[in-house]
N, C-alpha and C positions, 0 to 999 in steps of 0.2 A: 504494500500500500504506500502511494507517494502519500502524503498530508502539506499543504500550504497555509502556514497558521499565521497567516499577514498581509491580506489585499483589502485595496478600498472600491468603494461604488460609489457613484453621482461625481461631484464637481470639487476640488481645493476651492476655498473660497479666496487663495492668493495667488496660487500658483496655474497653470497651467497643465495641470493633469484633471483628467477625467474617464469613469469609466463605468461600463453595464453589465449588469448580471451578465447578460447575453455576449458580453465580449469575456467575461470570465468563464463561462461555462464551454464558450467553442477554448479556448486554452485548454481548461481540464483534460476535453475529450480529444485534442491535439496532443498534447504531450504526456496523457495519461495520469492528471492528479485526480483522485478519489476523492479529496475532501479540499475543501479550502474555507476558511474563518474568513467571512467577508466584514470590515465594521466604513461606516461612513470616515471622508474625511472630515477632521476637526472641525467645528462649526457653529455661530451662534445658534443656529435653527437648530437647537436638542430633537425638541421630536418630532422636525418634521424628516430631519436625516434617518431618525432611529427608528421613523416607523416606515421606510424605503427599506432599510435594509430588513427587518423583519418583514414586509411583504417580500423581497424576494426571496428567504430563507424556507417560509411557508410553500411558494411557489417550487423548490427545489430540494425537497425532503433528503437526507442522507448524503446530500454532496455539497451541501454548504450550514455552516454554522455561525449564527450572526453574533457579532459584537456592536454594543450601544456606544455609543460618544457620550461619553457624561462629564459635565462642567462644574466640577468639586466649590466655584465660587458661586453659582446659583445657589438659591435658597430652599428650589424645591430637587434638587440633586438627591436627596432619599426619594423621596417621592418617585423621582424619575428611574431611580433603582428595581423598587418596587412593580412601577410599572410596563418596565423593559422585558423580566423576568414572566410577567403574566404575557407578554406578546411573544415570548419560547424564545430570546435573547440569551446568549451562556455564557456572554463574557464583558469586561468593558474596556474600552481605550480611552486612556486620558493623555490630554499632548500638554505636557509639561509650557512650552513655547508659548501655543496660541491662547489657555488661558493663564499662563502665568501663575505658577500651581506650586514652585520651589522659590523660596527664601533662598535666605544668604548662607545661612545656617542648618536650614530645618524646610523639611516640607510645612506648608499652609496647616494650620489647625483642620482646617476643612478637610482636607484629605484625610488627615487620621479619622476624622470623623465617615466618612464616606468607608473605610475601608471595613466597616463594623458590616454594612451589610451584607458586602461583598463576599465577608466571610458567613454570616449566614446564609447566604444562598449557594455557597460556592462557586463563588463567580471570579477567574483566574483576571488579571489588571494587566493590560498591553499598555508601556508608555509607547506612544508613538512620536520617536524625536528625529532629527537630524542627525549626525556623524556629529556628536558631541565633542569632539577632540579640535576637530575643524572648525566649528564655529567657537570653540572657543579661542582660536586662535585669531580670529577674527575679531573675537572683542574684549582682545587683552587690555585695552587700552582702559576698560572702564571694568576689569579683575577678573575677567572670564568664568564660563558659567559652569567647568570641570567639578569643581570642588564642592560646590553645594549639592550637584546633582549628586556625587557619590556619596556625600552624608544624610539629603534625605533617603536615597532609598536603604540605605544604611538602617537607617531607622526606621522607616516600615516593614522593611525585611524583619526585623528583630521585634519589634512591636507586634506583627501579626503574623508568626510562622505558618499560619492556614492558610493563609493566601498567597497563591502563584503568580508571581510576580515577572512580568516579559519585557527583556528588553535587546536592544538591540547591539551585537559585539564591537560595537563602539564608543559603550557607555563607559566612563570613567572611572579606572581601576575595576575593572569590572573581572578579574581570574581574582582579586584579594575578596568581592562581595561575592564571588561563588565558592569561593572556600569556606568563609564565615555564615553562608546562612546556604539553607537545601532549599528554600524555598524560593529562590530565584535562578531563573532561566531564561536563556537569549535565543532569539529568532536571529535569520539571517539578513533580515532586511536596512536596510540604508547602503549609502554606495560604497563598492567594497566587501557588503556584508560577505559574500558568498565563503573568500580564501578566509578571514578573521571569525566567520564561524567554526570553519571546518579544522582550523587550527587549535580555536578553544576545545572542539570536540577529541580529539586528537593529544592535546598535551594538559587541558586544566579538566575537565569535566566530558565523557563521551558520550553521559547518560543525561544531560541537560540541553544540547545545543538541537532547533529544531528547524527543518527549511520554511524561511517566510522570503516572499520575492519581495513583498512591499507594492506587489504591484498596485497601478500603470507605473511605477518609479521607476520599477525595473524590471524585465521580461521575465515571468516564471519559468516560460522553456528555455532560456538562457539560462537563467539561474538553476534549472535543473543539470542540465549542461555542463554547465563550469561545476558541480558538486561531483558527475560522475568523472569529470577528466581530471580533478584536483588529485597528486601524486602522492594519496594515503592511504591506508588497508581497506578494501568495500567492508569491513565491518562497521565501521565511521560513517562510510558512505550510506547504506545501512540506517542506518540507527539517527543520522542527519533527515534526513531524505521521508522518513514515515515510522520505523519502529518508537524514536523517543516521543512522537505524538501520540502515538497510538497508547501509549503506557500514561504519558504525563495528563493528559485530556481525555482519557477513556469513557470519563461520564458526560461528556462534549458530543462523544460522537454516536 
C-alpha cells in the first residue's frame, strides 16, 4: 500500500497553487497511491474550506481521508473541532505562519488549549509550514523563526504524549525532538522533503518518517519516484512509502 499523508484541495489564499479532488484522484490511480489525507489550504474561510474537503472525503470512501484547517486564535476553534469530527474529519492542520500560532518562547495558550480535544477525539495535528530553516534565514534580521518553532512543539510534544504530532523534515532540530518524544513524526512534504525524509528514516527514526508530496507543491509521482530511486535499503523505502502509515494512522484508514 503507497499512503500520501499531505495534499491540499481548493485554492492558497496567497500563493498560487490550486487543486481538485478530481486532479488528486487521477494521480492516485496514475501512480498507484491507495490513500491520500486531503486537508484544505490554510484559510480565513474555516468552514467553508473544511466542509469542501469533507464533501469530497464522503464523495471518495476508502481513498481519501480529510483533515480540517483549524485556526487555534478563533474563538469558536473547539467548536469547530467538534464539528469537523461529526462531518467524518480524522485529523487537523494548523499552519503555524498564516495564523501566527508560535510565540517567541512558547506556543499560543490557545493551542494548548485546542490540543485537549484533539486528544479526545484522536485526532493526529499536521503543522503545515514552509522549509523552516530557509525562511528563517530569510528573517535573520529581525531573530529568525528556528528556535521558537522547536520549543513550542517541544512542549506540546511533552505536554500531550497522545497526540500525533506531523511535521515536516525541515523543522528545527527536529532528529533531537524525535529522540525526546515518540509522539512526533514527519511527512515528507516541503521542498527537499523527499532525500531529508528518507535520511531521517534511515539514520534517526525508520518507524516515524511517512511519504507526504504536499501536493500541488510538489508532484506525488515525482515524489514517489525520487523515494524509490533514493540509494537506501527498500526496507526504508518500504516503511516510507505506506507500511509506517499504515501502522501510525490505522484508525485513519
Amino acid at each position: 500500500m503507497i499512503v500520501d499523508i499531505h495534499a491540499h484541495i481548493g485554492h492558497h489564499p496567497l500563493m498560487d497553487f490550486k487543486q481538485t479532488p478530481e486532479e488528486i484522484l487521477s494521480a492516485m490511480d496514475r501512480f498507484g497511491i491507495d490513500v491520500t489525507f486531503v486537508m484544505p489550504f490554510p484559510s480565513m474561510k474555516i468552514q467553508t474550506v473544511n466542509d469542501a474537503v469533507a464533501e469530497a472525503v464522503k464523495n471518495n470512501p476508502g481513498r481519501l481521508v480529510g483533515f480540517a484547517c483549524i485556526d487555534p486564535m478563533a474563538d469558536g476553534a473547539p467548536d469547530e473541532i467538534e464539528r469537523i469530527v461529526g462531518l467524518g474529519l480524522k485529523g487537523v492542520m494548523l499552519d503555524p505562519e498564516f495564523h501566527r500560532v508560535f510565540g517567541r518562547d512558547a506556543p499560543h495558550p490557545k493551542v494548548e488549549e485546542l490540543m485537549v480535544p484533539c486528544m479526545d477525539q484522536g485526532l493526529p495535528v499536521l503543522f503545515n509550514t514552509p522549509n523552516i530553516e530557509t525562511a528563517d534565514h530569510a528573517s535573520f534580521i529581525v531573530g529568525g523563526i528556528s528556535e521558537p518553532y522547536y520549543k513550542s512543539l517541544d512542549q506540546l510534544a511533552f505536554k500531550f504524549p497522545d497526540v500525533r504530532l506531523v511535521v515536516n523534515p525541515h523543522w528545527h532540530r527536529i532528529r533531537d525532538l524525535m529522540k525526546e518524544h515518540s509522539n512526533i513524526f514527519v511527512d515528507t512534504g516541503g521542498r527537499n522533503g523527499i532525500g531529508s525524509g528518507v535520511r531521517l528514516a534511515q539514520d534517526a527514526s525508520p518507524t516515524r518518517v511517512c511519504f507526504g508530496s504536499e501536493s500541488p507543491q510538489n508532484h506525488p509521482g515525482l515524489g514517489i519516484k525520487n523515494v524509490r530511486t533514493i540509494k537506501v535499503s527498500q526496507v526504508y523505502k518500504d516503511l516510507v512509502l505506506g507500511r509506517n502509515a499504515e501502522r501510525i494512522f490505522r484508525d485513519l484508514l
